[in-house]
N, C-alpha and C positions, 0 to 999 in steps of 0.2 A: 326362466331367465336367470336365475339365480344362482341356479346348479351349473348351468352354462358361462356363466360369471368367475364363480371360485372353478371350474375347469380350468378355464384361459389363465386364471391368478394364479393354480396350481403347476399348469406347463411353462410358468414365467418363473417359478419358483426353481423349476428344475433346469430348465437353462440356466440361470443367475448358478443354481450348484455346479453346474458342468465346467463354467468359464473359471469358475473356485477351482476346480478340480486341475485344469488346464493352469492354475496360475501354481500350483505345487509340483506341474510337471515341468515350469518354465527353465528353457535355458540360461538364462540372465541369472545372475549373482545377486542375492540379498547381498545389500549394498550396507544394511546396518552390520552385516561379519567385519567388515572392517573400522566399528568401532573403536577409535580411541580416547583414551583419558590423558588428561593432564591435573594431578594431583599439586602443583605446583605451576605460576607462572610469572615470569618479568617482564612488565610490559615495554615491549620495543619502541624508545621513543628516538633515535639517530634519525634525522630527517634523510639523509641519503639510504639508510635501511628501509626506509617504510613507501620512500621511491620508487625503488628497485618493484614495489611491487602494486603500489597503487596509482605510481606510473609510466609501467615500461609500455613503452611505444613502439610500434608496429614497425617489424621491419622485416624484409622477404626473407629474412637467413631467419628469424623466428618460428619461423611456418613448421609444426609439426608432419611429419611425412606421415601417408597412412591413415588420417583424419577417420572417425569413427563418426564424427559432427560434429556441427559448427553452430553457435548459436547467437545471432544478432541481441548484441544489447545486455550489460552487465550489471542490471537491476536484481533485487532481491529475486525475481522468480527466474531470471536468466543464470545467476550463479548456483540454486536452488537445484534446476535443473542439469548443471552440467554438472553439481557436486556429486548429485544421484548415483548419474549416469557412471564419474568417473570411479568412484567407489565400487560401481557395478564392472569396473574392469575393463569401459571406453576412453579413449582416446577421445579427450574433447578440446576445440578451442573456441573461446570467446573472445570476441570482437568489441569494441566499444566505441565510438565516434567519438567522445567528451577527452579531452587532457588526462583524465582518471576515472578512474574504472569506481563504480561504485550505485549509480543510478542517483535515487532521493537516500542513498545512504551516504554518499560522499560528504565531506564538511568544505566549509570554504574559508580559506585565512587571508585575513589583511589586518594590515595596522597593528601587528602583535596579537592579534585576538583571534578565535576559532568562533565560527557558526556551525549550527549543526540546519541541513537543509531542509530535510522532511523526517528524523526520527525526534521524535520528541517524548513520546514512553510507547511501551509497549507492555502488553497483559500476559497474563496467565507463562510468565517464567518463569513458576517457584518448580522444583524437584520435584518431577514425576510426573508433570504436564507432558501432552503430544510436544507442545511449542517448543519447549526446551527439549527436547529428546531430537527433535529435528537439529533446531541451534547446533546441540552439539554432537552432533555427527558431524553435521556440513562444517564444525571449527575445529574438531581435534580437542574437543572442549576445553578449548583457548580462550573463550567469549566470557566474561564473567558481566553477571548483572546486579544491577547494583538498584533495592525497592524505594519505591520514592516515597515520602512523607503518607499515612495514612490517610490521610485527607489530601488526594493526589491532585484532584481538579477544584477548583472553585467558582461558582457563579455570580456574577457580578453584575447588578444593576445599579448602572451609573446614570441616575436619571438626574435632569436640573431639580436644586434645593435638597437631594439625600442621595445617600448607595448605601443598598443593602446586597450584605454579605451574605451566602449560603454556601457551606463545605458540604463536599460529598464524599463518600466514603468507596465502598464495592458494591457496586449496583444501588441505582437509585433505594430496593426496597430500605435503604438507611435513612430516607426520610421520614420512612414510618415510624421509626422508632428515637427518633433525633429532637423529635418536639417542636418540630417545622409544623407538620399537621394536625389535626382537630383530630380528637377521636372520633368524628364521623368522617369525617375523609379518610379516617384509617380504613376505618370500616369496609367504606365504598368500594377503595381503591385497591388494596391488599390482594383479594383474589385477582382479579382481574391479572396483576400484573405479576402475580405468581404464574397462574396459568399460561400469559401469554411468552412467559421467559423461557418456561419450558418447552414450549411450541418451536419458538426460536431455535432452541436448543437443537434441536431434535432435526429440526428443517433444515440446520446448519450440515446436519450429518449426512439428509437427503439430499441436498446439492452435493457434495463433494461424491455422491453416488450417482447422482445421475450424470454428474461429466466423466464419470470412471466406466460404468456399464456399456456395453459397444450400443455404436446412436444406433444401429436399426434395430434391435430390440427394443431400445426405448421408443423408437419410431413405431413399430407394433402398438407396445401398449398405449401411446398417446390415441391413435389411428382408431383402435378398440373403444377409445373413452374410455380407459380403465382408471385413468389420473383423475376423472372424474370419482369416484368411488372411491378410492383408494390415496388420495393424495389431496383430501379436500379440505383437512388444517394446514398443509403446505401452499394449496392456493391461494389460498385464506390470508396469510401473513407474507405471501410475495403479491398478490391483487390489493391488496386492502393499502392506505397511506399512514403514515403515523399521523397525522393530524387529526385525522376522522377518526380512528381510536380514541385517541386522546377525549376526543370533542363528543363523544360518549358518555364518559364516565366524568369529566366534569369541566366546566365552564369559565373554573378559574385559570385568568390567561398567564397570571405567573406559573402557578404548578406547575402548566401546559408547557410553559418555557422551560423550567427547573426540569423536567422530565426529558426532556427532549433535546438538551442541552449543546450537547455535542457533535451534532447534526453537520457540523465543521468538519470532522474526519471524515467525513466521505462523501462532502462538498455538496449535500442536497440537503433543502428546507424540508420541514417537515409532510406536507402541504404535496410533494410530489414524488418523499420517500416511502418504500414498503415496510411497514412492519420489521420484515426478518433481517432488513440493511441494520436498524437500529437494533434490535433485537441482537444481532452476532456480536454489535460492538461493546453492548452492556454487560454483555454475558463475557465476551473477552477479558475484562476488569473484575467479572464477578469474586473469584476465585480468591486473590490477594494483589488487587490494584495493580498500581502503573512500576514499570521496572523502567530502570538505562542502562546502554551499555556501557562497563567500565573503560577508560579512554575514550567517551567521544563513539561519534553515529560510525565513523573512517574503521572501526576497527571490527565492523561486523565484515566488512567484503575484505579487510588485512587478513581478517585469520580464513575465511574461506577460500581463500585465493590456493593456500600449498598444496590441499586435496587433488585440485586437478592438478595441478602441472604433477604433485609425485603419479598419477594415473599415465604421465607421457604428453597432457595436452597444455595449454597455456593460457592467458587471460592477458590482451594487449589493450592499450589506448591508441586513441588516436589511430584507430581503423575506420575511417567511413565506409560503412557498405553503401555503396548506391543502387545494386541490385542482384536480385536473386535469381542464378543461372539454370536453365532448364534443357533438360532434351528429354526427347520423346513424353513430353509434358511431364515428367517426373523431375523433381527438385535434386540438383547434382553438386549445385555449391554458391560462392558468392563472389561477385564482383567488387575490389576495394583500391577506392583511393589515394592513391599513395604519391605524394611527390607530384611531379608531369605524367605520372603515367596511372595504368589505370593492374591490377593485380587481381588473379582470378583463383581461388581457392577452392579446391574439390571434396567435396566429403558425399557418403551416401545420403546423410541425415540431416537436413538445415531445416534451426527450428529460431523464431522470429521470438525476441521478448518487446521488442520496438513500439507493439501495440498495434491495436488491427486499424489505425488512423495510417499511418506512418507506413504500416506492412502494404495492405491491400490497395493503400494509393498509390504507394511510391517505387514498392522494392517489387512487385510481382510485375512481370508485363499486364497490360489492360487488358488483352486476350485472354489471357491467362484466366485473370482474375475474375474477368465477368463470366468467361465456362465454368468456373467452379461456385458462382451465385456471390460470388464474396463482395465483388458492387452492390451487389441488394441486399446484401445483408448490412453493410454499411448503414443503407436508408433506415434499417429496425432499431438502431441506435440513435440517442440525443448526444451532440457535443456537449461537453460541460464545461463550467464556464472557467475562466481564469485569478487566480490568485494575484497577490499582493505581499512582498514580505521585508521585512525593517529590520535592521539587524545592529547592535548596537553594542560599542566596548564600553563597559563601564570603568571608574574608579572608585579602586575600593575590593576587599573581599567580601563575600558570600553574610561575611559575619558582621564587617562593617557594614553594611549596606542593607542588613535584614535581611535576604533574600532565601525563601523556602525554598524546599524540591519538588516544587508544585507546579499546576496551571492555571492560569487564571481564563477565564471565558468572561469578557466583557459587553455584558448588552448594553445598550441607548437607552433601551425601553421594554413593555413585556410582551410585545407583539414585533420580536425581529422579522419575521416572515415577512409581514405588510410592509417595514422599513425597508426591509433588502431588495423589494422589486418597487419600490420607489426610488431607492437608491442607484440600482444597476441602470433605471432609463436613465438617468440625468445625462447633460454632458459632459465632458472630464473637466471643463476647467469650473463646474458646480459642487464635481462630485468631489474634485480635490482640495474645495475647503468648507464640504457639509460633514458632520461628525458621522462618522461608521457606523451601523446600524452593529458592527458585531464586531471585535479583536478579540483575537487566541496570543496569548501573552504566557512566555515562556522563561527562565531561565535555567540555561544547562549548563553553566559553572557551575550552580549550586545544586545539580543531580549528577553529579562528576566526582567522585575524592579522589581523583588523578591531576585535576585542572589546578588546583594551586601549586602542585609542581611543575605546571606546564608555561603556565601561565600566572605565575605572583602577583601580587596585590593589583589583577584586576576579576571584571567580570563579565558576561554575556547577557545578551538579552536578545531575544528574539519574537519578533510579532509576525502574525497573517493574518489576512483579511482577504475578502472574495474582492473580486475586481473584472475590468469588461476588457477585452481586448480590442474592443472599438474603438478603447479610448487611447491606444497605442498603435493601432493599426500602420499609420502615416507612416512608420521607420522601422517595419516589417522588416525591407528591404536592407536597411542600414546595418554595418556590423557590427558587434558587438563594441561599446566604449566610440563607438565613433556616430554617435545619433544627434550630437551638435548640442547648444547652448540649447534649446527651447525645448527639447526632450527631458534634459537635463534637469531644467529648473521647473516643469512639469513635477517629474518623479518627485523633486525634494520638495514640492508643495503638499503632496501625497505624505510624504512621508513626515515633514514637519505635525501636520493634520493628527496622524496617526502617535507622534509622540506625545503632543501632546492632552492627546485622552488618556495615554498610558500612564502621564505624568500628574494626569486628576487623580488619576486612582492608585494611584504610588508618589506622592510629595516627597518623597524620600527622597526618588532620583534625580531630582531636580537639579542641574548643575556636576552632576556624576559623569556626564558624557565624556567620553577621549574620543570616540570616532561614530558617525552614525551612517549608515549608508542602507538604499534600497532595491528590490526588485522587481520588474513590472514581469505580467504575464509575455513580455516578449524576453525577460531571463531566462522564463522556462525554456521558450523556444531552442533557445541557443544551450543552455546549459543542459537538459533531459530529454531535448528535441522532439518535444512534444508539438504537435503539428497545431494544436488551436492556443496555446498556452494555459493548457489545462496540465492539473498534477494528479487524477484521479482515473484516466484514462476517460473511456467510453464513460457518460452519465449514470451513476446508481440510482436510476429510478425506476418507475413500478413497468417502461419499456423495457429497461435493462432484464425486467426478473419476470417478464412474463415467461411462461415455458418455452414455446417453442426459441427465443432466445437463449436461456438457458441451456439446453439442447444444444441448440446451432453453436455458440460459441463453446470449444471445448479446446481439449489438447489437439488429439489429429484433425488432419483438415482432408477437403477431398481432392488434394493436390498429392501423390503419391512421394514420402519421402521428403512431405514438407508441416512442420506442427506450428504449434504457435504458444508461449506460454506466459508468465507474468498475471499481474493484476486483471487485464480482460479476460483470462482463462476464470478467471474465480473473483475475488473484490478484492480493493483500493488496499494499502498497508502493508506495512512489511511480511506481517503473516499471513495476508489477505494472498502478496504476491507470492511469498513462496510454499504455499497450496498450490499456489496455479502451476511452480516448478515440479509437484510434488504428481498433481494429475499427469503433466505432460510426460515426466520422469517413467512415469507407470506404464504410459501409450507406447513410447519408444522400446523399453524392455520389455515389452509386452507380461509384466508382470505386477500384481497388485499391491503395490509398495504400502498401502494403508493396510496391508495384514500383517506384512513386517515388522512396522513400527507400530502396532498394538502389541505386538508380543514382546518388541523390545520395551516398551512402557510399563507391561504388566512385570517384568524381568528386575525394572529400575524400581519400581515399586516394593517388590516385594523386601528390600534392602531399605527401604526408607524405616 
């Protein structure tokens, strides 16, 4: 059995080399040769300049002639992808339904002040990392990042009669040495979580293999039970939950909290997360913490935007695709609305960043969709639940006002798990004046050293919290700013609630306000057009990571001439999503763009 074992492992080994083989014969262009540098740069702030391109607006004389592909949706894995592509010497246009092109990178301005929507740092961007090597291809290394305070997050229990403070550093193992724990908890805790970071690590590199490898060879070895044998600390840390880990190695519920902390970036409690969810995200930070980008979250899709159009293709607003055009079941282009009328764009290649909620309900015919299984595949996935976000102009500077270049994570108490799903039943008009079982408290003034020129003597603040979309449901239907007085004063009960737990734990700001305003999960709807008012896509839970999801969800689809990319292709985040542009990028050139930019890494490296 055994012999017959490593045989089949063996003839897996040698396909895996053939399709290597086939990826050095590939006609597609390494898209890293047209790396450029910028040794210098001034950042573009002329509001009619930075229009022009974050938001020109759809119009039929825009329409590149010749389309090589078109890709629904101008999120981080939808730019990711068409940057690849257009480097790789395609002709691409990207579509966006929103005012501005940008996904959760766009920022939103009122009342003199800038929000930034969903970047709030990002890891592992020091020189010589994969993540930056990506960055700056897809910018013309225009993007600069700018490292936020070393003690980047903080944890905050704000319990009645005390709050205690805990900073954390790069990766939890900084509590072992911080004089948080007991030297027997060091003891205990230490391997385990050395061990399991590495595990992580490592699983992080097998998923981005197994959505790269063509699925019927993975379909073999699954078929074989070889993933059995051969893939059994991968299963292990995408089966397994971080809770039950946790509840292991020890019983204390703060540590359990302290540990697990962040569970916020990728919108699942512990209790129904995998291991390798939390695992990617700590190990993402491991290296040298949280960065920002310089100018605000707006100027990650500014500077990737020139890449394509100099390739020939373009990046519009204000394109709604309502659906995706087929003949002979093959994917040939998209339907958009425009005006009174309806505009139908041809390319060989249409590839969806929309998200498989949005894509496989809305934009594929039902026929379609249920002959290529993508209904039922639907069913293998959990919705995830909806956010909350609070957005606030201070006065005052960064320096008046105290304010680090940090985050703060604020608990209730040391068991948010059990508070969050007591919280999420209530009703809304309970839940909008019970205290949050959890706030992510941000501010990106003071991770900005562009913002006091932008923006003088004031400052930002920004909050998220989970939230139910049941509790907004009623005004679905309603448009955007037009959902009446009772919605209204709904939201700013929510949001009042929410400032002032921020303002327990900050007295400072007390009285700093110029303008405060909020967003329920039906902002998302409208503003990233996310179909349940989720920001995470498809749920990261241990469904999401069982394998054959894994598998099933990838770049190609089995619609021929039709792919799918973004944060569903791979996880939640900015790098989460432009991984996913990076697998799809590979499918459509048929060539393996993660060997490329190893060599371009080892290349950057050896210059460091």
């Amino acid at each position: 059995m055994v012999s017959i074992t490593v045989s089949i492992f063996t003839g897996f080994v040698i396909y895996v080399a053939y399709k290597l083989f086939k990826f050095f014969s590939s006609k597609s262009k390494n898209p890293f040769l047209e790396e450029r540098t910028c040794s210098s740069y001034s950042m573009v702030t002329d509001k009619q300049e930075r229009k022009k391109v974050l938001k020109k607006a759809f119009k039929k004389e825009l329409i590149p002639s010749n389309l090589d592909a078109i890709v629904i949706g101008s999120g981080m894995g939808g730019l990711t992808c068409a940057g690849l592509m257009a480097r790789s010497g395609k002709k691409v246009l990207v579509l966006e339904s929103h005012d501005r092109i940008g996904g959760c990178t766009h920022t939103y301005k009122s009342k003199g002040c800038e929000f930034d929507i969903g970047i709030h740092y990002i890891g592992n961007m020091e020189e010589g990392s994969m993540n930056k090597s990506i960055v700056d291809l897809l910018t013309d290394g225009r993007l600069k990042w700018v490292p936020l305070d070393d003690q980047f997050d903080t944890v905050v229990f704000d319990e009645p009669g005390k709050i205690l403070i805990i900073p954390t550093y790069f990766w939890p193992m900084s509590y072992f040495f911080s004089g948080y724990l007991t030297s027997q908890q060091n003891y205990m805790l230490i391997y385990p979580y050395l061990l399991i970071s590495q595990i992580c690590k490592n699983a992080a590199t097998l998923l981005i293999v197994l959505k790269l490898l063509p699925k019927p060879l993975i379909d073999w070895f699954v078929k074989l039970n070889l993933h059995k044998v051969f893939l059994k600390k991968f299963n292990y840390v995408t089966g397994t939950t971080l809770k039950s880990f946790l509840d292991k190695w020890t019983e204390n519920k703060e540590l359990k909290t302290i540990l697990s902390y962040c569970f916020g970036d990728y919108g699942v409690p512990p209790g129904d997360a995998p291991i390798l969810m939390h695992g990617m995200l700590m190990n993402h930070f491991s290296r040298s913490g949280g960065f920002y980008p310089y100018g605000g979250a707006s100027e990650i899709a500014f500077q990737m935007v020139p890449g394509i159009v100099r390739a020939g293709g373009d990046v519009l607003a204000r394109a709604h695709v309502n659906k995706i055009l087929f003949e002979d079941n093959r994917a040939c282009g998209v339907q958009v609305s425009h005006l009174d009328s309806e505009v139908e764009i041809r390319a060989p290649i249409i590839i969806s960043d929309a998200g498989i909620y949005n894509t496989y309900k809305s934009l594929i015919p039902r026929e379609i969709a249920s002959k290529a299984g993508m209904l039922d595949q639907l069913k293998r996935f959990t919705k995830d639940v909806g956010c909350l976000q609070v957005m606030v102009c201070l006065d005052g500077t960064k320096e008046d006002l105290n304010l680090p270049a940090k985050n703060y994570w604020i608990f209730a108490s040391k068991d948010p798990e059990k508070d969050m799903k007591e919280y999420m039943s209530l009703s809304r008009e309970c839940a909008a004046n019970t205290t949050f079982p959890l706030i992510f408290v941000s501010f990106p003034s003071a991770k900005d050293p562009s913002w006091n020129d932008r923006y003088p003597n004031k400052s930002s603040c920004v909050v998220v919290t989970f939230s139910n979309l049941d509790w907004f449901s009623e005004w679905q239907e309603d448009g955007v700013k037009k959902r009446g007085k009772v919605y209204n004063d709904l939201k700013m009960t929510f949001v009042n609630q929410i400032w002032k737990q921020v303002t327990h734990s900050f007295p400072r700001l007390e009285g700093k306000v110029l303008n405060i305003e909020g967003g329920t999960p039906l902002s998302h709807q409208h503003y990233i057009n996310s179909m349940h008012g989720e920001i995470y896509g498809a749920r990261h839970d241990l469904t999401r990571f069982d394998l054959r999801n894994i598998i099933e969800m990838r770049g190609e689809t089995p619609i021929p001439g039709f792919y799918m990319t973004g944060q569903d292709v791979m996880t939640c985040g900015l790098i989460g999503s432009a991984w996913g542009g990076v697998v799809t990028a590979s499918k459509v050139l048929d060539r393996y763009l993660i060997i490329d930019l190893i060599n371009n890494v080892k290349e950057k490296r050896k210059k460091l």
